[in-house]
Each structure stands twice: as structure tokens, then as C-alpha cells.
The first five atom37 places (N, CA, C, CB, O) and aatype in JSON, in Angstrom:
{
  "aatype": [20, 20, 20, 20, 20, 20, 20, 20, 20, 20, 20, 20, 20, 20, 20, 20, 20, 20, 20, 20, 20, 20, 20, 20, 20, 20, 20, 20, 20, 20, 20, 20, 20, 20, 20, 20, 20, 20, 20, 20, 20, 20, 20, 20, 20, 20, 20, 20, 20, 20, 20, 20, 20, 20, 20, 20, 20, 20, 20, 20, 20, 20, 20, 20, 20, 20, 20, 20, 20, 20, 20, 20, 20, 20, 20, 20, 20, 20, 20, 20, 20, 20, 20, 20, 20, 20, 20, 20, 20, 20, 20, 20, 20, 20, 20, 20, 20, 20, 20, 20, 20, 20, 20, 20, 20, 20, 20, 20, 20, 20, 20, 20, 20, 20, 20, 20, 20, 20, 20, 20, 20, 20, 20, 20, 20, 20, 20, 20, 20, 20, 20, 20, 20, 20],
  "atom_mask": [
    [1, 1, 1, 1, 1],
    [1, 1, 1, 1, 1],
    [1, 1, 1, 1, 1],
    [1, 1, 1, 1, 1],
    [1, 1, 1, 1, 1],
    [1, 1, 1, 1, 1],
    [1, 1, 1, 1, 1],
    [1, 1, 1, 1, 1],
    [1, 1, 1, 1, 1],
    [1, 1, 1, 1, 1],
    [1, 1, 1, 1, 1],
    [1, 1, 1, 1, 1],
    [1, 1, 1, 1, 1],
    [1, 1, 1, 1, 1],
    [1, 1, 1, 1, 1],
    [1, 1, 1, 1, 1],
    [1, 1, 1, 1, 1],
    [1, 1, 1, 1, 1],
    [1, 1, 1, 1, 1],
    [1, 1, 1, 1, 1],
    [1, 1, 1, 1, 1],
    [1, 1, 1, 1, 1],
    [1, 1, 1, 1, 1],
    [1, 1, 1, 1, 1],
    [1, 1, 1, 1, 1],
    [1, 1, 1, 1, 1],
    [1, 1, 1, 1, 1],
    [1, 1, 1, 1, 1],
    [1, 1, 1, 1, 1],
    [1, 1, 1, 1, 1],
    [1, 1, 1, 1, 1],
    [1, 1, 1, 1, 1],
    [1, 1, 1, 1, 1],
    [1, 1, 1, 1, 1],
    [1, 1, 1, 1, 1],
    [1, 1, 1, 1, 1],
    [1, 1, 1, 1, 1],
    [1, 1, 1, 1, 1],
    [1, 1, 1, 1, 1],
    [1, 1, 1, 1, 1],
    [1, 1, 1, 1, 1],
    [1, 1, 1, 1, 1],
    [1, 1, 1, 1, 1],
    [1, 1, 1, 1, 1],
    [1, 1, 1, 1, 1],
    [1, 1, 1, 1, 1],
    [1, 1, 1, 1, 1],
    [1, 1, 1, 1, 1],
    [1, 1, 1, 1, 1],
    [1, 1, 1, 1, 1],
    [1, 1, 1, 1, 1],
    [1, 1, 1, 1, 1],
    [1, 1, 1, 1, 1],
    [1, 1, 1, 1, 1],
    [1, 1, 1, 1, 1],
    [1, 1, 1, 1, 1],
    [1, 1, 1, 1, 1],
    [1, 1, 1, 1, 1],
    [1, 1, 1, 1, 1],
    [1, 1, 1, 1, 1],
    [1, 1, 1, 1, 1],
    [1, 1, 1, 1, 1],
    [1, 1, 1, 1, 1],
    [1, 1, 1, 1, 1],
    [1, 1, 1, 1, 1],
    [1, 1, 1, 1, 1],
    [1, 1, 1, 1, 1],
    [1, 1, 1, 1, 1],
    [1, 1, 1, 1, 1],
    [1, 1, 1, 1, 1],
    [1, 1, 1, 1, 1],
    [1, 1, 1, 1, 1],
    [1, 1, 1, 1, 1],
    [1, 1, 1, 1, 1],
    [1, 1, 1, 1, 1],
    [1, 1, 1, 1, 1],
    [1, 1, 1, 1, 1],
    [1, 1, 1, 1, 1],
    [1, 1, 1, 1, 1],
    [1, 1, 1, 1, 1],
    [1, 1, 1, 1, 1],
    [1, 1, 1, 1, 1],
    [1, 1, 1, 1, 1],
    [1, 1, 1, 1, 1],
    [1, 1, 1, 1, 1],
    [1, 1, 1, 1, 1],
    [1, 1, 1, 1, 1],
    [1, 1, 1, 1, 1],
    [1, 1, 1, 1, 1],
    [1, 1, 1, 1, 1],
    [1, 1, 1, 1, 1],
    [1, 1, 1, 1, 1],
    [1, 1, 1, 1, 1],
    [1, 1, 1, 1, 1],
    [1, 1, 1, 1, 1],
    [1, 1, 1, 1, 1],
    [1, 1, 1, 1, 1],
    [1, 1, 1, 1, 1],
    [1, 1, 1, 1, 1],
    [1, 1, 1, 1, 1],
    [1, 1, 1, 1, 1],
    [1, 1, 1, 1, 1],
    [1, 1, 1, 1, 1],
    [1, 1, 1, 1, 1],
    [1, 1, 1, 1, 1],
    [1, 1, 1, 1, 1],
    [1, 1, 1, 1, 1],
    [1, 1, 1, 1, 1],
    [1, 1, 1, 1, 1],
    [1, 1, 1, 1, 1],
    [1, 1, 1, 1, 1],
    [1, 1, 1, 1, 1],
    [1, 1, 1, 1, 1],
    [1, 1, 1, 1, 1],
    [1, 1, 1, 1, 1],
    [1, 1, 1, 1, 1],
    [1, 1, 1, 1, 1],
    [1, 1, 1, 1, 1],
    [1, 1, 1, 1, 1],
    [1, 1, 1, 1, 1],
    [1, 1, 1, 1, 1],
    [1, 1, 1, 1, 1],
    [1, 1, 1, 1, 1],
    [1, 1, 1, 1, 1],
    [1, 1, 1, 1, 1],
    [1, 1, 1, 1, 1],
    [1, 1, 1, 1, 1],
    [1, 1, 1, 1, 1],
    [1, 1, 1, 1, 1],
    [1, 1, 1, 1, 1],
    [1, 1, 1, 1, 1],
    [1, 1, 1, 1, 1],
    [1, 1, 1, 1, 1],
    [1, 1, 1, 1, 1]
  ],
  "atom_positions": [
    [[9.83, 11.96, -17.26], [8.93, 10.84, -17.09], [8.25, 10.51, -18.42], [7.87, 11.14, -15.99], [8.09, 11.29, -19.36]],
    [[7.87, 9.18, -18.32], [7.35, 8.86, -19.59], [5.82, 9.45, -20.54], [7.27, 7.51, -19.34], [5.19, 10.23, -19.83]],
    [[5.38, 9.3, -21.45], [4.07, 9.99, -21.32], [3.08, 8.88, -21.1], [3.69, 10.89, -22.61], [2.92, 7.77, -21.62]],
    [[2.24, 9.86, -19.78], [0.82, 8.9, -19.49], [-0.18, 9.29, -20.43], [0.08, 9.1, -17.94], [-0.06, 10.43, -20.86]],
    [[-1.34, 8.44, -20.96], [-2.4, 9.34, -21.84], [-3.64, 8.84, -20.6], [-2.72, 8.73, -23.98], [-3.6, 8.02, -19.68]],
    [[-4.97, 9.98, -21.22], [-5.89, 9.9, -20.02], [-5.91, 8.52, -19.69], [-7.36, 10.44, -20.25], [-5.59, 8.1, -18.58]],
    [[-6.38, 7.61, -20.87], [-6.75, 6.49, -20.33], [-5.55, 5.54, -19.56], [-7.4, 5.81, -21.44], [-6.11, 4.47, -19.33]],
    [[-4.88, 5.51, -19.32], [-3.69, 5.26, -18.63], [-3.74, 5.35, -17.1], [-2.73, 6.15, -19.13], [-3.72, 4.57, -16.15]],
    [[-3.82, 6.97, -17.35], [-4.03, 7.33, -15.63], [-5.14, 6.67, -15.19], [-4.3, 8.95, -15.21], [-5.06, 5.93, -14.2]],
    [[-6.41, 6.85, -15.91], [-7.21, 6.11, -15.41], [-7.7, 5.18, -14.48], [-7.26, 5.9, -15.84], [-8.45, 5.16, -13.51]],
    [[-6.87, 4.28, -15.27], [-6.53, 2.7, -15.17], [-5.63, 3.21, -13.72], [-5.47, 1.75, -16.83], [-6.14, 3.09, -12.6]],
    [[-4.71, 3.59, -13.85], [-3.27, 4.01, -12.49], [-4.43, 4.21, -11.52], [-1.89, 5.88, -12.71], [-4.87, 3.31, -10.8]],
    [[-4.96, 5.58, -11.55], [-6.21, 5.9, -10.67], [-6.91, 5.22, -9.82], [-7.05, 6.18, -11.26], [-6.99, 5.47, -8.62]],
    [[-7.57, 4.13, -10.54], [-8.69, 3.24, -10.1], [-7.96, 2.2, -9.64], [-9.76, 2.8, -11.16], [-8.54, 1.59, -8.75]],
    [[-6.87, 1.77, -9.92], [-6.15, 0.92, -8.9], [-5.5, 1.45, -7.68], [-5.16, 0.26, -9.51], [-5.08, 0.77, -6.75]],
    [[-5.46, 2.61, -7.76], [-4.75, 3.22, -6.47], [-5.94, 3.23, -5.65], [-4.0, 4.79, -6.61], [-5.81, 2.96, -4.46]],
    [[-7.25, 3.54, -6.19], [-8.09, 4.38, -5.15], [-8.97, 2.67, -4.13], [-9.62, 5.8, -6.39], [-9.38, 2.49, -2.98]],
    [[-8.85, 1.64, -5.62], [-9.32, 0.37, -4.74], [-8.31, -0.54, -3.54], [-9.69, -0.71, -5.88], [-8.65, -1.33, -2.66]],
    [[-6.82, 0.03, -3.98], [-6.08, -0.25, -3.37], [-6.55, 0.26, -2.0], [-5.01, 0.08, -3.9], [-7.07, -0.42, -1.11]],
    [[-6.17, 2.13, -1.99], [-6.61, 2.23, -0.11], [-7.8, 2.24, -0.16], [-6.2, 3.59, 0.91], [-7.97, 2.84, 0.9]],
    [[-9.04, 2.02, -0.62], [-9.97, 2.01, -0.03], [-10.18, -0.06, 0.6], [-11.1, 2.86, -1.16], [-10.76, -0.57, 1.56]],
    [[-9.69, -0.4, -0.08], [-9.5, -2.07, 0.96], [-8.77, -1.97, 1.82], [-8.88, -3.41, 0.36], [-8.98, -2.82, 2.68]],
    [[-7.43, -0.88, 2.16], [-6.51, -1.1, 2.77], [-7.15, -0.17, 4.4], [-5.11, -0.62, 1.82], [-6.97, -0.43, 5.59]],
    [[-7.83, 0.82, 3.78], [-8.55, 1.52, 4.72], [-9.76, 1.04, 5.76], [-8.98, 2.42, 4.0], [-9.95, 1.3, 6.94]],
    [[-10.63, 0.06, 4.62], [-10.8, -0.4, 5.42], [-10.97, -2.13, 6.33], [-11.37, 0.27, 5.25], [-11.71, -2.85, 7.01]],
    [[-9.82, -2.04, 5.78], [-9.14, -3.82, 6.04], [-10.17, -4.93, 5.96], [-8.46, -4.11, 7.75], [-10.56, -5.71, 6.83]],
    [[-10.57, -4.76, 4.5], [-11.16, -5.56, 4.02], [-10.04, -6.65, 3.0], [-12.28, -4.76, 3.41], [-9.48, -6.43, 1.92]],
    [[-10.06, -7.96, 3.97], [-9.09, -8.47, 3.44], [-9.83, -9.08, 1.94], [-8.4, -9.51, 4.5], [-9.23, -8.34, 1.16]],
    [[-10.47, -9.69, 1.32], [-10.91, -10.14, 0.24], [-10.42, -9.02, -1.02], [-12.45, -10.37, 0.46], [-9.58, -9.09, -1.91]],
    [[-11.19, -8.21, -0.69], [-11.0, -6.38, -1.53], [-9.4, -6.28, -1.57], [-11.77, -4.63, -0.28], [-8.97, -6.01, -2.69]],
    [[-8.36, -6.44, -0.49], [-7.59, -6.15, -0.71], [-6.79, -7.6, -1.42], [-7.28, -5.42, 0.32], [-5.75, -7.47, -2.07]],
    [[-7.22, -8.45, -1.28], [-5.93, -9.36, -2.04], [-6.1, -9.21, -3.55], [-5.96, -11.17, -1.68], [-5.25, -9.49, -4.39]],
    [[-7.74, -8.54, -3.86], [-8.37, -8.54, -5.3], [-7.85, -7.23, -5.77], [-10.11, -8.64, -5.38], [-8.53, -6.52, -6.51]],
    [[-7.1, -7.02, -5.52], [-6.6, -5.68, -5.93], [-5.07, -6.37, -6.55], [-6.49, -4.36, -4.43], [-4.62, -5.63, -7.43]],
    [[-4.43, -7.27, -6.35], [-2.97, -7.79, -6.56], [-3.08, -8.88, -7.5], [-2.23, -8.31, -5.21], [-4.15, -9.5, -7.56]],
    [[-2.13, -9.18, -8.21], [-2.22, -10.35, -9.11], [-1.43, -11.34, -8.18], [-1.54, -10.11, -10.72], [-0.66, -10.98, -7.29]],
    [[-1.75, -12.68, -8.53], [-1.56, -14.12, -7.87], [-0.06, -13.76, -7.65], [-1.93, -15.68, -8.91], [0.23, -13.42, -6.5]],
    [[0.86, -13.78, -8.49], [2.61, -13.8, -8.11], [3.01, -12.18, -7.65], [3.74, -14.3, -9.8], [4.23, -11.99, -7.61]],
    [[2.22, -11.08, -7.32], [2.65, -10.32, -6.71], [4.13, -10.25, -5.8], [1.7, -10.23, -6.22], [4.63, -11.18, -5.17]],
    [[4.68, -8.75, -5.95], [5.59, -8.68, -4.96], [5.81, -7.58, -4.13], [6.59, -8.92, -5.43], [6.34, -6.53, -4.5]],
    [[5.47, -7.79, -3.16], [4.87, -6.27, -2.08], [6.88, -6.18, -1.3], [2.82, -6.99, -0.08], [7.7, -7.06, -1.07]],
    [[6.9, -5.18, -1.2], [8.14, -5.07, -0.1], [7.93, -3.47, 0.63], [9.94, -5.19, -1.05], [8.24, -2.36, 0.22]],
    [[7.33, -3.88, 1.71], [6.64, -2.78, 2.39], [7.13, -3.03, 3.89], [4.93, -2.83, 2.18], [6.73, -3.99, 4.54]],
    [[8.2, -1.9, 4.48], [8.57, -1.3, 3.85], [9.94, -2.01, 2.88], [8.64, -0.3, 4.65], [10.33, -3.17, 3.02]],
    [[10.41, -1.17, 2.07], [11.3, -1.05, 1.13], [12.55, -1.67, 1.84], [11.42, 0.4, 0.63], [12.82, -1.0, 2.84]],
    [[13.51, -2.85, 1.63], [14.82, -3.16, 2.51], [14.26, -3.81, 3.77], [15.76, -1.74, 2.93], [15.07, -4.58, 4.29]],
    [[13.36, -3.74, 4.26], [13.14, -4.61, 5.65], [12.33, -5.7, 5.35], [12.42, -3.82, 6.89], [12.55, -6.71, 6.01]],
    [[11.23, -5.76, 4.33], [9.83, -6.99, 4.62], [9.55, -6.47, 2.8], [7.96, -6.43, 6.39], [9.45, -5.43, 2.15]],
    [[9.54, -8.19, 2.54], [9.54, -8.99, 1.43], [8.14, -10.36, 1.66], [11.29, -9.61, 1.34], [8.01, -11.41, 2.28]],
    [[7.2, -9.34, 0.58], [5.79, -10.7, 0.35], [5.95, -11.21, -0.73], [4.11, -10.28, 0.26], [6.19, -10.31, -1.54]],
    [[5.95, -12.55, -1.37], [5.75, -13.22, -2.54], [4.42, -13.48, -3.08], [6.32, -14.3, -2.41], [3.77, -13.78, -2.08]],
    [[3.77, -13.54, -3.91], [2.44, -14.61, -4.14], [1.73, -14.25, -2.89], [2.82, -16.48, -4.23], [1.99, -13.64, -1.85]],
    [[0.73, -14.87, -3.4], [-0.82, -14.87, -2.63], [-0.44, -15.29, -1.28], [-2.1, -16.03, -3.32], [-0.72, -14.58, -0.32]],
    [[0.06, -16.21, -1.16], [0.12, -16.76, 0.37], [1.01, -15.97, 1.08], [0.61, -18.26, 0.54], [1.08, -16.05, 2.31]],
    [[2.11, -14.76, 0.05], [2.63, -14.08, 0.97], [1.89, -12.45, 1.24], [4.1, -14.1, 0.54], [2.1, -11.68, 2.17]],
    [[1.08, -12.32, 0.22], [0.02, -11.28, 0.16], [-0.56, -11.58, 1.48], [-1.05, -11.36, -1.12], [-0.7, -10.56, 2.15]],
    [[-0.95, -12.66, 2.06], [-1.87, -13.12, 2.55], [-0.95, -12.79, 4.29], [-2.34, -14.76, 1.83], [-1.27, -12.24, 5.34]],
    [[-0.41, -13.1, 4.05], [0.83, -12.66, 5.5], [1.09, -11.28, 6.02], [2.43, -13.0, 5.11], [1.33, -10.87, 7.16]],
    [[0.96, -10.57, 4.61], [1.38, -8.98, 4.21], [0.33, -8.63, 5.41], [1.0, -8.21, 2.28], [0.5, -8.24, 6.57]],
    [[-1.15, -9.0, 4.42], [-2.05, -8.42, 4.66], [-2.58, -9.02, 6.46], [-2.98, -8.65, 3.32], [-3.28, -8.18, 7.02]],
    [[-2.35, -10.1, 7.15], [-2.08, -10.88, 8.59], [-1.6, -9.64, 9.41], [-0.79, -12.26, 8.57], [-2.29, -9.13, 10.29]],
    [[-0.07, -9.11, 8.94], [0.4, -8.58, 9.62], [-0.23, -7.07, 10.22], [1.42, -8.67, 9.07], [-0.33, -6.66, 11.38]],
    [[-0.59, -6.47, 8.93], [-1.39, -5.32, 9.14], [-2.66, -5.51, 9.86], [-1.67, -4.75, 7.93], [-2.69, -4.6, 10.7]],
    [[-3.3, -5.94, 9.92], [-4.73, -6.48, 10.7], [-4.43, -6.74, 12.05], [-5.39, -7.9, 10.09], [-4.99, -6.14, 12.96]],
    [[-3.44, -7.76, 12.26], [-2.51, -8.03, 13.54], [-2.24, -7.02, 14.38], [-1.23, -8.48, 13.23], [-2.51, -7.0, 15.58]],
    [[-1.67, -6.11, 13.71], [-0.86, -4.94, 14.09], [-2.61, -3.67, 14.29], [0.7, -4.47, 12.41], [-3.17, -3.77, 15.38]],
    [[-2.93, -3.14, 13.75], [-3.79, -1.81, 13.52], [-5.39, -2.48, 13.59], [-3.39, -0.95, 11.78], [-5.77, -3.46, 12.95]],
    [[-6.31, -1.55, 14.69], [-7.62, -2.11, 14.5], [-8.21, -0.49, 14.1], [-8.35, -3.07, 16.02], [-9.29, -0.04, 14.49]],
    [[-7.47, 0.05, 13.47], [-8.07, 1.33, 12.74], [-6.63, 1.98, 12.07], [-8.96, 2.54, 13.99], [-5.47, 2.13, 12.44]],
    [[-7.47, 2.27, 10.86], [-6.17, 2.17, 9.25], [-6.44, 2.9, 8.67], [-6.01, 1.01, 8.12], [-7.4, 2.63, 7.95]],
    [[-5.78, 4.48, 8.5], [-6.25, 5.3, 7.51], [-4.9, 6.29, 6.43], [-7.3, 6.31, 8.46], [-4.34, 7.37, 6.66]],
    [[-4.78, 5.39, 5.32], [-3.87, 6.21, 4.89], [-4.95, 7.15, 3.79], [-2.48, 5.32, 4.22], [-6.01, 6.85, 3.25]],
    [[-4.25, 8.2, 3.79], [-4.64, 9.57, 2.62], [-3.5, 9.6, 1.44], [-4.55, 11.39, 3.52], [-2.34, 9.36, 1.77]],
    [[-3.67, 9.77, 0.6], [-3.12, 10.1, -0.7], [-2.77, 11.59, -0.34], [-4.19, 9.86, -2.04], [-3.33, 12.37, 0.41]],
    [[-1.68, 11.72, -1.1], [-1.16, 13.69, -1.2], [-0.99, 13.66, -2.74], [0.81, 14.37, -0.21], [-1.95, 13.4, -3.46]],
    [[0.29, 13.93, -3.27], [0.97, 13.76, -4.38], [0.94, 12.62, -5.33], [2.02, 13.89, -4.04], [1.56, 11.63, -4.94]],
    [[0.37, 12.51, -6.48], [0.39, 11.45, -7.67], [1.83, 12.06, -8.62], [-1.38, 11.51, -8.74], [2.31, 13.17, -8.87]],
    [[2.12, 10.71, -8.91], [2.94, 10.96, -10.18], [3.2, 9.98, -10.9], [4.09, 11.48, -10.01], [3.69, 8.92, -10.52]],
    [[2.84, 10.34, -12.24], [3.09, 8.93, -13.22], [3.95, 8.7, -13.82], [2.41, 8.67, -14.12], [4.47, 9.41, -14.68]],
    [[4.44, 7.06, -13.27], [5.83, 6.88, -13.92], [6.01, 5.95, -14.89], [6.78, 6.57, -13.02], [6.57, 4.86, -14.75]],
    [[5.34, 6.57, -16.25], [5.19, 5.46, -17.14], [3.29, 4.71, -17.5], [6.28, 4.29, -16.27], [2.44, 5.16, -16.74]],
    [[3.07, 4.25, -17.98], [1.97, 3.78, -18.63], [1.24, 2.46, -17.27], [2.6, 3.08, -20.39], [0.05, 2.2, -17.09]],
    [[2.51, 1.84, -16.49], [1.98, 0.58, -16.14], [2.57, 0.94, -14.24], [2.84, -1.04, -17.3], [2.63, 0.03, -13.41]],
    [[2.94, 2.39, -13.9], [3.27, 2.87, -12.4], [2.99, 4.0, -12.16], [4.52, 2.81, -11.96], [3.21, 4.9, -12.97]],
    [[2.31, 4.23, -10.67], [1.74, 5.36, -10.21], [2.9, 4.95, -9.2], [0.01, 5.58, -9.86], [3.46, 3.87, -9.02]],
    [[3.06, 6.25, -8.61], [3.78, 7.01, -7.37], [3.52, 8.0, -6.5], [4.66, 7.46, -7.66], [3.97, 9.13, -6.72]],
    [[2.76, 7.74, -5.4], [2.16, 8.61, -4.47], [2.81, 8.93, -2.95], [0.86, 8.05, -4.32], [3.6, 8.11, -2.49]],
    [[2.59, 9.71, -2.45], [3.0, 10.12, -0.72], [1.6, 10.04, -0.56], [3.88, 11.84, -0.14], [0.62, 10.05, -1.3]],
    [[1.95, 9.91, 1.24], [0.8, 9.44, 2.08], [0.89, 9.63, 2.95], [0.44, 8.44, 2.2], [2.09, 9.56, 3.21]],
    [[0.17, 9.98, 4.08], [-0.12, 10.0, 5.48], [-0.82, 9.35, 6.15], [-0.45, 10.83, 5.8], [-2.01, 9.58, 5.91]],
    [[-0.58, 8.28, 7.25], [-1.38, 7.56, 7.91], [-1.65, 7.89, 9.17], [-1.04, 6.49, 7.87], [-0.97, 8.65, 9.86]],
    [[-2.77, 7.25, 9.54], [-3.15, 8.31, 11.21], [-3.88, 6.48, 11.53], [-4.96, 10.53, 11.12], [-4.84, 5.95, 10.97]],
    [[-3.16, 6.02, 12.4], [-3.74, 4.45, 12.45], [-3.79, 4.52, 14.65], [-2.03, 2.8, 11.36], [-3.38, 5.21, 15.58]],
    [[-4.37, 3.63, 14.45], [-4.37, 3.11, 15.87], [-4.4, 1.75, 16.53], [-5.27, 3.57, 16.33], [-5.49, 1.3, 16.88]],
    [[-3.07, 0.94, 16.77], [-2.83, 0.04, 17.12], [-3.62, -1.02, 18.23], [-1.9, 0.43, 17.28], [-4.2, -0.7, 19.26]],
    [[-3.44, -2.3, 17.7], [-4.4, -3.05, 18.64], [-4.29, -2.43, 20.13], [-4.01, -4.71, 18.67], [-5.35, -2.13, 20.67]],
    [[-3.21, -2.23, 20.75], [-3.09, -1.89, 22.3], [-3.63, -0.83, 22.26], [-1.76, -1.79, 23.03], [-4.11, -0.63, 23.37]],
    [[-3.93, 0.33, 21.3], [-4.83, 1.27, 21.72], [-4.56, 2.5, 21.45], [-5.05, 1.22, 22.89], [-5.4, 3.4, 21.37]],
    [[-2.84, 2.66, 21.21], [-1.62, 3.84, 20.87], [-1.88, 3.85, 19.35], [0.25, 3.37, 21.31], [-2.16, 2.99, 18.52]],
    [[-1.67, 5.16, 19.34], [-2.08, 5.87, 18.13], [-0.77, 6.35, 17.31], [-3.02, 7.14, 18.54], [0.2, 6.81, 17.91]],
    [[-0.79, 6.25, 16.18], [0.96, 6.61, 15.05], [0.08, 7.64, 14.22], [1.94, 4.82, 13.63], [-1.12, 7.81, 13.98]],
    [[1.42, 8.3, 13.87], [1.12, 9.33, 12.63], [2.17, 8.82, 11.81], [1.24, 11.1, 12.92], [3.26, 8.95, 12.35]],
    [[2.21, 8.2, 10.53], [3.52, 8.69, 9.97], [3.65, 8.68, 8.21], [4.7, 7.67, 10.65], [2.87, 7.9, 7.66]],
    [[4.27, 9.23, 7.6], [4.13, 9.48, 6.27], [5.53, 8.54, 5.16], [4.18, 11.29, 6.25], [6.65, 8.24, 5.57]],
    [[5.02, 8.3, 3.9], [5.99, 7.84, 2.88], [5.57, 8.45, 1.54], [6.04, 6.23, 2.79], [5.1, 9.52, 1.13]],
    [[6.06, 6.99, 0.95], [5.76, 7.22, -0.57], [5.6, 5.62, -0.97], [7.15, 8.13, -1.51], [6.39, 4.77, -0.56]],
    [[4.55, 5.35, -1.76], [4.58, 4.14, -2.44], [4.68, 4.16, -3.81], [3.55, 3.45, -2.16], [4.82, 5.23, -4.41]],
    [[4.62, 3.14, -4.37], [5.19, 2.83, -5.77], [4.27, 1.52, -6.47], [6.96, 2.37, -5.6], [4.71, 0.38, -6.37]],
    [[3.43, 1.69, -6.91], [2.59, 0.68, -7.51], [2.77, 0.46, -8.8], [1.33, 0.93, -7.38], [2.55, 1.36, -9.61]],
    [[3.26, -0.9, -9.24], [3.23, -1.42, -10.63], [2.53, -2.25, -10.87], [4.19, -1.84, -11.1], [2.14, -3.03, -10.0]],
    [[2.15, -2.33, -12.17], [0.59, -2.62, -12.46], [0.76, -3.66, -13.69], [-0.43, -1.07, -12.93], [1.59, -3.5, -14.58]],
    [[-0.2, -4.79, -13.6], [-0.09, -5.64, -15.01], [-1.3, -5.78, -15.37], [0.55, -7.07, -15.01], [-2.06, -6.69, -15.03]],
    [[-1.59, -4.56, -16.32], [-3.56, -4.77, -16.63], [-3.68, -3.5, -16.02], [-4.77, -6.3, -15.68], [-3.06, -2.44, -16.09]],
    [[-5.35, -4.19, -14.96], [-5.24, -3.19, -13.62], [-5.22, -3.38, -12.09], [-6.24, -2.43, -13.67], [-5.78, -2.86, -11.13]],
    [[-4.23, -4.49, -12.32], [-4.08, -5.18, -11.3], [-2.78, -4.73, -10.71], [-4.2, -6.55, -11.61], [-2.1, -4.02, -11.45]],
    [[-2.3, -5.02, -9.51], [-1.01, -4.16, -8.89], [-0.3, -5.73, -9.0], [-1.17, -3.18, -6.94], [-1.02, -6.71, -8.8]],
    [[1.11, -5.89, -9.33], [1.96, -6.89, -9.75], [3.1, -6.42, -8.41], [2.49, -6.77, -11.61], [3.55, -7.16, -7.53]],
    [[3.25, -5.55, -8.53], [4.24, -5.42, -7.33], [4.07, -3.63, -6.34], [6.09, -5.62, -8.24], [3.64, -2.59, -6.84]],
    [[4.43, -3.77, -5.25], [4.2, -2.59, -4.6], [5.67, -2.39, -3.66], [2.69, -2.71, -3.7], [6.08, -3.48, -3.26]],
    [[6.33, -1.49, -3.34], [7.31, -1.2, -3.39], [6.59, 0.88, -2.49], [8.03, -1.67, -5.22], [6.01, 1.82, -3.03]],
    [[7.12, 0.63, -0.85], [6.6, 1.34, 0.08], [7.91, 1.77, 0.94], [5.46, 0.54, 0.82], [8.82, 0.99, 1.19]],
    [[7.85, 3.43, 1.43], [9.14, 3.78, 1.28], [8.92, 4.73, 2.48], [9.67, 4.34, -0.21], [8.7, 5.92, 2.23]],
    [[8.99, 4.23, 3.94], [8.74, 4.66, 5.35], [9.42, 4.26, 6.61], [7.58, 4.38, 5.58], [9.97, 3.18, 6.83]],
    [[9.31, 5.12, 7.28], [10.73, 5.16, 8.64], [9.82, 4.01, 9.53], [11.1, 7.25, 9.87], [9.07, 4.51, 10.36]],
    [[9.81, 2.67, 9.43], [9.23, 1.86, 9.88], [9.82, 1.5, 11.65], [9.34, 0.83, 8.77], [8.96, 1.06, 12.42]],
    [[11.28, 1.71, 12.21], [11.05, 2.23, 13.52], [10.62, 3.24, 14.07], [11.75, 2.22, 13.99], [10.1, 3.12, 15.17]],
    [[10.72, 4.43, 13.51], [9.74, 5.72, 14.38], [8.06, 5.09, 14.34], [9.8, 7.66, 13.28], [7.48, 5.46, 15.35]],
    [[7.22, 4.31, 13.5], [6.1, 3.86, 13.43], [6.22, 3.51, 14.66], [5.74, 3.0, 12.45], [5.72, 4.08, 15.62]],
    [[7.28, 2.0, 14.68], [7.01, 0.93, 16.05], [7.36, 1.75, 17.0], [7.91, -0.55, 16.23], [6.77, 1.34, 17.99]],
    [[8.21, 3.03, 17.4], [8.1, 3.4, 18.69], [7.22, 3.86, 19.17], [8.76, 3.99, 19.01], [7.03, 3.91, 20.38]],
    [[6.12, 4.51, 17.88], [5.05, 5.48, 18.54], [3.72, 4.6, 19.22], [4.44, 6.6, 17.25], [2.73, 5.04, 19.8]],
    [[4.13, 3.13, 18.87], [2.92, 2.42, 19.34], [3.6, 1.16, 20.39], [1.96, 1.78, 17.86], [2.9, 0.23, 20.8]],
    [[4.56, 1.26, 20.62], [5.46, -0.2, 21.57], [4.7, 0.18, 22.86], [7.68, -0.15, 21.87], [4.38, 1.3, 23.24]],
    [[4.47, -1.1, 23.47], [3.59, -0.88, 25.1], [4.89, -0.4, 26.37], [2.68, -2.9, 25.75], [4.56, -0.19, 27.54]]
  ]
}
């Protein structure tokens, strides 16, 4: 891997930690201010593709839609490079109907500044939907 210097991580750091802490607690404003305008989220990875703000804005619809309690945890950091962090995670959420998921990945945050430019999320997204389908 490439070399990070402190101030680097830093920067990686403090965008990760404003990232879930908007995402935690679905504060949509906090969270779109965390992404730059042409962002590109694909969460998960191969199934769901956000563009730009208005698709940030859908990203972020869907999750709210879906979960009225959102808690992912950080495990593992790793820096890949000066301008990407790479973390695993565990979420313990509980769906509007009331059913509760456990389930874990890895995300991938790239960064322009200290802003996240693209996010790139890497989870068994049908075992999620079965643990919460009515």
C-alpha cells in the first residue's frame, strides 16, 4: 500500500467518522455535506449506482425509507493511498416494519480534499432483505 503520512490519515479519519456519524444518525443535510456535488456512491457494489447530488439524494431516500434506526460501527481501517480509506463494518439496524438485520461489509471511500467523491460498499445485500421482508 501506498504511504499515508499523519496528516493524511487525518483528513481519511475525519471524513470517515462525519460520514457514519450522519449516516448513524440519518441526518440527511450532514450526510449529503459529507460528498462532493458529482459524487459516485455504488452501495452495494454491482447492484445500485448514485450519480450527483440528486442521486446522493435518492441514495440517501432509500435508506431513511428503508431503516428508522441505523447503526453501523467501524472495525478495521486501512489506508489505501493518500486520497482512500477502507474499512469493515457491522450494522445492527431496524427496519420501518419493525424487523431487525445484523449484517457486515467493507466500504471504500475516495476522497477529493475532504470530501468523499465516490463510495464504493461491499455487502450480501439479499441476506439483509431477507432478515427484514414482512
Amino acid at each position: 500500500m501506498a504511504h499515508v503520512d499523519s496528516e493524511q490519515k487525518a483528513v481519511l479519519d475525519a471524513a470517515m467518522q462525519r460520514y457514519l456519524a450522519a449516516l448513524n444518525e440519518m441526518d440527511e443535510d450532514r450526510f449529503l455535506a459529507c460528498f462532493r456535488h458529482n459524487c459516485v456512491v455504488r452501495d452495494p457494489y454491482g447492484l445500485s449506482l448514485y450519480e450527483g447530488e440528486i442521486g446522493l439524494r435518492q441514495y440517501f431516500d432509500t435508506l431513511s425509507d428503508t431503516w428508522q434506526a441505523y447503526q453501523m460501527t467501524p472495525g478495521k481501517v486501512y489506508y489505501a493511498g493518500p486520497e482512500r480509506i477502507v474499512f469493515t463494518w457491522e450494522v445492527t439496524a431496524t427496519a420501518r416494519n419493525g424487523k431487525t438485520a445484523q449484517f457486515d461489509g467493507v466500504n471504500v471511500l475516495t476522497l477529493e480534499g475532504d470530501l468523499i467523491d465516490g463510495l464504493e460498499a461491499y455487502w450480501d445485500a439479499p441476506a439483509m432483505y431477507e432478515q427484514i421482508k414482512d
